[in-house]
SEPA-640164 format. One line per 10 residues: number of its first residue (from 1); their letters; for each residue x, y, z of C-alpha. Coordinates in steps of 0.05 Angstrom, whole numbers. Example, Ala and Ser with C-alpha at 12.3 -4.5 7.8 and 13.67 -1.06 7.14 Angstrom:
<doros>
1	AS	246:-90:156; 273:-21:143;
</doros>
This chain:
<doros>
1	XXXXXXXXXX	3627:213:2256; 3693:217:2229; 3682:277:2189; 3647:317:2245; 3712:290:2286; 3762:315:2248; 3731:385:2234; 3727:395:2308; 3787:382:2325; 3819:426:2264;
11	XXXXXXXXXX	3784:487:2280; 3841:534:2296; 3863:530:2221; 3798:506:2186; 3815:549:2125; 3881:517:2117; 3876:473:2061; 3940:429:2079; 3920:417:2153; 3846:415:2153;
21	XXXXXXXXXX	3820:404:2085; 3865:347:2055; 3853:306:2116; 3781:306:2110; 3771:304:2040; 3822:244:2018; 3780:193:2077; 3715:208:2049; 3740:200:1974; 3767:134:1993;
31	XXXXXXXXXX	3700:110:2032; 3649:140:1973; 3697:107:1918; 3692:32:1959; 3617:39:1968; 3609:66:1894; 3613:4:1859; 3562:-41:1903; 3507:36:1913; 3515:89:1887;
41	XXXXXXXXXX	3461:119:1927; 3495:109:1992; 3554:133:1962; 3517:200:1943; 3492:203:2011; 3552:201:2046; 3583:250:2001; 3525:298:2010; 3524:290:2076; 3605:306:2084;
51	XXXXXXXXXX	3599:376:2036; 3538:391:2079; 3589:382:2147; 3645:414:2118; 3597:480:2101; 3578:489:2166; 3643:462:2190; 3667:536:2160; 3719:501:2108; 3726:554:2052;
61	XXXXXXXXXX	3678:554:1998; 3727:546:1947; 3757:478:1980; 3679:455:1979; 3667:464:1905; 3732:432:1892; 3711:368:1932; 3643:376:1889; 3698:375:1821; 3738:317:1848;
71	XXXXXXXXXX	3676:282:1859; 3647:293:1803; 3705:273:1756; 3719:201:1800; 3649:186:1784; 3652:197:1712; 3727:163:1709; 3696:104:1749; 3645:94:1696; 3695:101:1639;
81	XXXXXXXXXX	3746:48:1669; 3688:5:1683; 3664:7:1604; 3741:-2:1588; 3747:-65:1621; 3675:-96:1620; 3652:-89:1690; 3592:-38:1667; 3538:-90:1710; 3523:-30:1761;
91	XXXXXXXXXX	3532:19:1711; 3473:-20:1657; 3421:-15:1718; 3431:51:1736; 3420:61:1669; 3364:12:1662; 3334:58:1719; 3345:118:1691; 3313:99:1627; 3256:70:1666;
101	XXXXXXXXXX	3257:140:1699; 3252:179:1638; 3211:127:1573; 3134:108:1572; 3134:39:1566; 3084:13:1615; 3125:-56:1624; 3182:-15:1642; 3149:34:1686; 3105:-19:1723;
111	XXXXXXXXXX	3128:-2:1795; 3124:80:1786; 3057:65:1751; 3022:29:1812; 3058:81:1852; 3018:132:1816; 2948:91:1822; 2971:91:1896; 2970:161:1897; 2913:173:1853;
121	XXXXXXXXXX	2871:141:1899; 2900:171:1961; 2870:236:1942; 2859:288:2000; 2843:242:2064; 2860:183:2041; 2826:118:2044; 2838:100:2121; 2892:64:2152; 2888:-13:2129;
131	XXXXXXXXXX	2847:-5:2066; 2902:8:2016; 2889:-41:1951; 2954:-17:1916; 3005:-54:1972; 2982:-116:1934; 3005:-99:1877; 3062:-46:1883; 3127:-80:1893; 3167:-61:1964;
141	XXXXXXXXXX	3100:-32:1987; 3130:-33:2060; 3198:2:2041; 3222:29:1974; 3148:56:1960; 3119:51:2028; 3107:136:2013; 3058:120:1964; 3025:75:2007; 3019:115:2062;
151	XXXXXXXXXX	2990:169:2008; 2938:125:1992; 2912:107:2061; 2928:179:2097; 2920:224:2025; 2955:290:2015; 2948:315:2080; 2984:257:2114; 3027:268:2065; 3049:333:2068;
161	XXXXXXXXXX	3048:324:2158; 3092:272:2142; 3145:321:2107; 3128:374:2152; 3156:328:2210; 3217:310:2172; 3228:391:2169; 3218:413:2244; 3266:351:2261; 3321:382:2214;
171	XXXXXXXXXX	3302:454:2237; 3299:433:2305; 3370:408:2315; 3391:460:2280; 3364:517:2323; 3396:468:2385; 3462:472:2353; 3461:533:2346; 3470:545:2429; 3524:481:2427;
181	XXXXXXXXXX	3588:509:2452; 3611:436:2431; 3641:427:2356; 3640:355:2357; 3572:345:2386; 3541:405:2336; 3567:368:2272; 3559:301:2289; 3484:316:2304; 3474:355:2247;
191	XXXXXXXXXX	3502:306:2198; 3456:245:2230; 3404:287:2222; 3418:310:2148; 3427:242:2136; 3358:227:2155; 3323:275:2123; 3358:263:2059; 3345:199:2051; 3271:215:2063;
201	XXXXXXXXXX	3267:265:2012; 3303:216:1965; 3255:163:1980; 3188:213:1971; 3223:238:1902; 3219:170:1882; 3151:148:1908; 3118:202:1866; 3168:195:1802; 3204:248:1817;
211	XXXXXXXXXX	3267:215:1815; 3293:149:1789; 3288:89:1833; 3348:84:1893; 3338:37:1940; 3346:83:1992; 3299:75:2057; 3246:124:2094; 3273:128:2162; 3225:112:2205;
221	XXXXXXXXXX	3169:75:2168; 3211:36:2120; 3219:-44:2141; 3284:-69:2151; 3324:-82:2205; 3394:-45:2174; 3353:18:2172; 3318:13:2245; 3381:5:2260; 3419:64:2232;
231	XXXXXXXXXX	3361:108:2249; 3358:90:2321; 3440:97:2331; 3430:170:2291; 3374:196:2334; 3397:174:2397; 3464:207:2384; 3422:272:2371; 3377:267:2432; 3443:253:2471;
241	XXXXXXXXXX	3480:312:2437; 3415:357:2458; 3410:329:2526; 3485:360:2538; 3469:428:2506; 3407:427:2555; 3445:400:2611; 3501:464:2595; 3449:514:2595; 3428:496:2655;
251	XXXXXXXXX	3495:498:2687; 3502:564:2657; 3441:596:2690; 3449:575:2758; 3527:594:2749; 3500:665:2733; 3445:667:2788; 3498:642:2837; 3540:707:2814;
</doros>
């Protein structure tokens, strides 16, 4: 909200580095570097989410792939002050992850292993809702690696509608934004939506080992009341967002029948 805020309101000189880059950039630096220590994840997220905004926000390309250097570089110095002084207890389970992620061990890779029987079983249809044998064994069956289960009780082609909705929400708001004459409302709808959809796509990678384990939710499905929650406050800002660009167009049309 904050970014999409400040873009807005700095369109008249969004290329000036000075006046609309440095007070965007240093914020979100600050927030990404607090939230850093306790999730990475979340951090990435956020970050994502503010280079995807600032791109459509028109800042200059340049400006974006220094943001993308800057942040790259305080994540690497984070890790090397955190060796130096002997805080590395986020930094060994990301790399416990990572090397779950990437070995063979089977004690090592016992979640991503069930996730695979999940999937296995799951096959083209599925097994029907309610029969799934692997949420008694896979660990977080009802968020972390609720994808897999829902592979294994609605197969690939629940699978892959699944996805397909995630897409036409993303491509849906942004073919509404598109007729927005509002810059707040535009960004701050397409950010809650990236938002969503990334952290859906990050939760799939990982329910079918493409990607080492997060932590991060599928919007929507997932179980917890932090994520109902944020998704609820996200989408309703988008509906709300839409309802206005409706609402304009509207306004607009009898305006020109009037004429």
């Amino acid at each position: 909200m904050f970014v999409a805020r400040m873009l807005s309101k700095k369109q008249d000189e969004i290329k000036s580095f000075k006046s609309a880059f440095l007070p965007v950039v240093i914020p979100v630096l600050i927030v990404c570097a607090l939230i850093l220590p306790a999730n990475f994840s979340t951090a990435a997220v956020v970050f994502s989410s503010a280079i995807y905004l600032m791109f459509i926000g028109r800042i200059s390309m340049k400006y974006i792939a220094a943001m993308v250097g800057i942040g790259i570089a305080a994540f690497m110095l984070f890790i090397v002050i955190s060796m130096a002084i002997g805080h590395t207890g986020r930094i060994e389970t990301w790399k416990a992850r990572i090397e779950r992620f990437s070995g063979d061990e089977a004690a090592d890779n016992y979640q991503s292993d069930q996730a695979k029987i999940a999937i296995a079983r799951g096959g083209l249809i599925g097994v029907f809702p309610g029969n799934s044998v692997q949420r008694n064994f896979l660990p977080h069956p009802y968020s972390d690696f609720i994808f897999a289960i829902i592979i294994e009780e609605y197969g690939f082609l629940g699978a892959a509608f699944l996805i397909s909705l995630y897409l036409l929400l993303f491509f849906r708001v942004i073919r509404f934004i598109h007729h927005s004459p509002m810059a707040f409302g535009t960004l701050l709808a397409a950010g809650c939506t990236f938002m969503l959809v990334f952290q859906a796509l990050i939760n799939m990678a990982v329910a079918v080992n493409l990607f080492p384990v997060t932590g991060q939710p599928l919007p929507f499905l997932s179980m917890g009341g932090t994520s109902i929650w944020f998704t609820s406050i996200a989408l309703g800002i988008v509906l709300s967002v839409s309802r206005q660009v409706e609402k304009e167009k509207k306004e607009g049309g009898a305006e020109l029948a009037a004429a």
